[in-house]
C-alpha positions as CSV (number, residue, x, y, z in Angstrom):
1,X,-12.0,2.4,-10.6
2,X,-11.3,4.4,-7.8
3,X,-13.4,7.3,-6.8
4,X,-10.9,10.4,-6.9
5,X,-11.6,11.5,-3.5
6,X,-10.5,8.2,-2.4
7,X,-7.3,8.2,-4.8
8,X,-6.2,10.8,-3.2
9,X,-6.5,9.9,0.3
10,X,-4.7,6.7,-0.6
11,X,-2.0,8.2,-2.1
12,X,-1.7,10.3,1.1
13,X,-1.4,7.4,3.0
14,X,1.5,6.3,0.8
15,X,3.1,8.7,1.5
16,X,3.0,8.7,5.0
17,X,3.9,5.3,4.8
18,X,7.1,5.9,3.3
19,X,7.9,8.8,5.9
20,X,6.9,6.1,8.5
21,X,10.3,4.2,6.9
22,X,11.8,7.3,6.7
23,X,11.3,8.2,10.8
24,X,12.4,4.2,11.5
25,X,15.5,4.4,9.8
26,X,15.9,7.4,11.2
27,X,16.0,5.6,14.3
28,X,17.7,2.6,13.7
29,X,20.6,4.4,12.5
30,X,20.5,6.8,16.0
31,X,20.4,3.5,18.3
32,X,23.6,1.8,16.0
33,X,25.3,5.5,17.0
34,X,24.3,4.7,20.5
35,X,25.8,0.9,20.6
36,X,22.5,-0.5,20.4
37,X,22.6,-2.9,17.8
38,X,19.2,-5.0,18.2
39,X,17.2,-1.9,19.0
40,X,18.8,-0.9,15.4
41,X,17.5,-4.1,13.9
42,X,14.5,-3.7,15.0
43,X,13.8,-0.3,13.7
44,X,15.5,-1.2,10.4
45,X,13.0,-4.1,9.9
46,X,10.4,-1.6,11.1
47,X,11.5,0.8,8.3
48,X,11.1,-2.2,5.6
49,X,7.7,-2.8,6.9
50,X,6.7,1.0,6.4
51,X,8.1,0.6,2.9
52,X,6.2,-2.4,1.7
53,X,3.1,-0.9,3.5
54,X,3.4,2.4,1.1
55,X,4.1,-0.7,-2.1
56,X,0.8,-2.5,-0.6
57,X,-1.5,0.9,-1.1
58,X,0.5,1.7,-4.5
59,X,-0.2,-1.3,-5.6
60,X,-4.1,-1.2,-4.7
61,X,-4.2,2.0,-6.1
62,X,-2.8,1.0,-9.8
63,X,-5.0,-2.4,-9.6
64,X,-7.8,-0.1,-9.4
65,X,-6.8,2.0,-12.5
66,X,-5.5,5.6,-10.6
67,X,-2.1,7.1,-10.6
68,X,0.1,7.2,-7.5
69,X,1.6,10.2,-7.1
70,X,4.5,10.2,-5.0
71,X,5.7,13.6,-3.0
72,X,8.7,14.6,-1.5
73,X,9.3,13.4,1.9
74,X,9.4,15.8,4.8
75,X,12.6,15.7,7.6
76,X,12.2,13.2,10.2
77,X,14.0,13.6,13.8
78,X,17.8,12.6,13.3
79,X,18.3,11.5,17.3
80,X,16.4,10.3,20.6
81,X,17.8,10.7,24.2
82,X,17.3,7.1,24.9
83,X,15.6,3.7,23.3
84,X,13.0,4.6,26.1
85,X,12.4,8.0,24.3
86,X,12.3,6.0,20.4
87,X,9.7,3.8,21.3
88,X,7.6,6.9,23.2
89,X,7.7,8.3,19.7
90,X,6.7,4.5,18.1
91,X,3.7,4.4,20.3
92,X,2.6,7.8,19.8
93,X,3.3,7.6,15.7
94,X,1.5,4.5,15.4
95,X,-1.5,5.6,17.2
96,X,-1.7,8.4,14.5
97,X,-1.4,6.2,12.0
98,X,-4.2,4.1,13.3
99,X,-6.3,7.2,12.8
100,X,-5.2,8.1,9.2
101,X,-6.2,4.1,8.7
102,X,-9.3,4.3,10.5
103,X,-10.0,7.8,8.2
104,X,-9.5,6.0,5.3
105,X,-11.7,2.8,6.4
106,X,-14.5,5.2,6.9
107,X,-13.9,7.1,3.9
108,X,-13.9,4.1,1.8
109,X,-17.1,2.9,3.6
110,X,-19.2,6.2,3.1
111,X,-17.8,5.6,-0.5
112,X,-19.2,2.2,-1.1
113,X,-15.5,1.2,-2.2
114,X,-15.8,-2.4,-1.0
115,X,-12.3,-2.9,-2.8
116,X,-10.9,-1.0,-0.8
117,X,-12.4,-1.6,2.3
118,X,-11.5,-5.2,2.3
119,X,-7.4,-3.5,2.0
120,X,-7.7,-1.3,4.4
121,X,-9.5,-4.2,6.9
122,X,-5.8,-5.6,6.6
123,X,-4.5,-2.7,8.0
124,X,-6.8,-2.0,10.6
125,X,-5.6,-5.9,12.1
126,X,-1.8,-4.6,11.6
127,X,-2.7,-1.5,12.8
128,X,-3.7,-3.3,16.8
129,X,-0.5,-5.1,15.8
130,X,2.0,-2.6,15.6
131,X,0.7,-0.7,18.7
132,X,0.3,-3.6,21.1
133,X,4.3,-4.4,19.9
134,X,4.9,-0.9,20.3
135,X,3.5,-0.7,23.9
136,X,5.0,-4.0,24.8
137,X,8.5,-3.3,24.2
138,X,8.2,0.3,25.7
139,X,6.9,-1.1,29.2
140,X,9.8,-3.9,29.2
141,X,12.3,-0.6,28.6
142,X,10.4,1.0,31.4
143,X,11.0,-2.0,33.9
144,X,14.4,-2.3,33.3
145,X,16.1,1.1,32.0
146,X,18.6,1.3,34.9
147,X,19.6,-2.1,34.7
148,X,22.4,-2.1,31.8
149,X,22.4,-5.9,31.9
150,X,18.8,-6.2,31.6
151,X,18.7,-3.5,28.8
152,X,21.6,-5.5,27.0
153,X,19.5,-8.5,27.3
154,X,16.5,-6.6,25.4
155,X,18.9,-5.7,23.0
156,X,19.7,-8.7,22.0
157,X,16.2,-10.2,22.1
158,X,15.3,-7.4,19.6
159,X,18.4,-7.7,17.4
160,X,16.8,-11.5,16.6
161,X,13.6,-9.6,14.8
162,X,12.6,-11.7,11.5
């Protein structure tokens, strides 16, 4: 059973999870405005991810006999200058949301909530994950961003995201 100062936090993070979707479709629909159709992909299949990262915590949370409580979700940003400027926000988002993981790591420790702590080790690994990709794919937009040929070939690369 969870502890209910954990519960909480872990319904926090399901929540953020979902606005995570939220903020990546956001962002896939602002790159198909802007004719990039991979970079749209990509951030759609980001936006899946978020989702069944929110399901994964939810699903924890039931196993262990609490409640999720689900909350409205605030606005996300509706448009980016560039796909230079999207992935600036990636980084920057998923480095916060290594944080709130790392919070709830060492929340779950201090509560002896080995349960949990075996979860959230899976989301410490996707956690390096999703900012190494993150930082990867903005220093290939920073290389090439004035070279439309190049950045069409990026596109396209993206657009072939699992």
């Amino acid at each position: 059973m969870l502890k209910e100062k954990m519960k909480v936090a872990l319904n926090k993070q399901v929540n953020a999870e979902l606005w995570s979707s939220y903020l990546y479709l956001s962002m896939s629909y602002d790159m198909a405005d802007k004719g990039f159709h991979g970079f749209e992909k990509w951030f759609a299949s980001q936006a899946k991810e978020e989702f069944e990262h929110a399901r994964k915590i939810a699903g924890h949370i039931q196993a262990m006999d609490g409640k999720v409580a689900l909350e409205p979700i605030a606005e996300v940003r509706q448009a980016w200058n560039s796909p230079k400027d999207a992935f600036e926000d990636t980084l920057l988002h998923e480095k916060k949301v290594t944080e709130m993981i790392h919070f709830l790591y060492e929340l779950a420790t201090e509560l002896k909530d080995y349960a949990t702590v075996h979860l959230l080790q899976w989301f410490v690994d996707e956690q390096v994950e999703e900012e190494e990709t993150a930082r990867d794919i903005l220093a290939a937009i920073q290389k090439i961003e004035k070279n439309e040929a190049a950045m069409y070939l990026l596109d396209q690369k993206l657009g072939n995201r699992a």
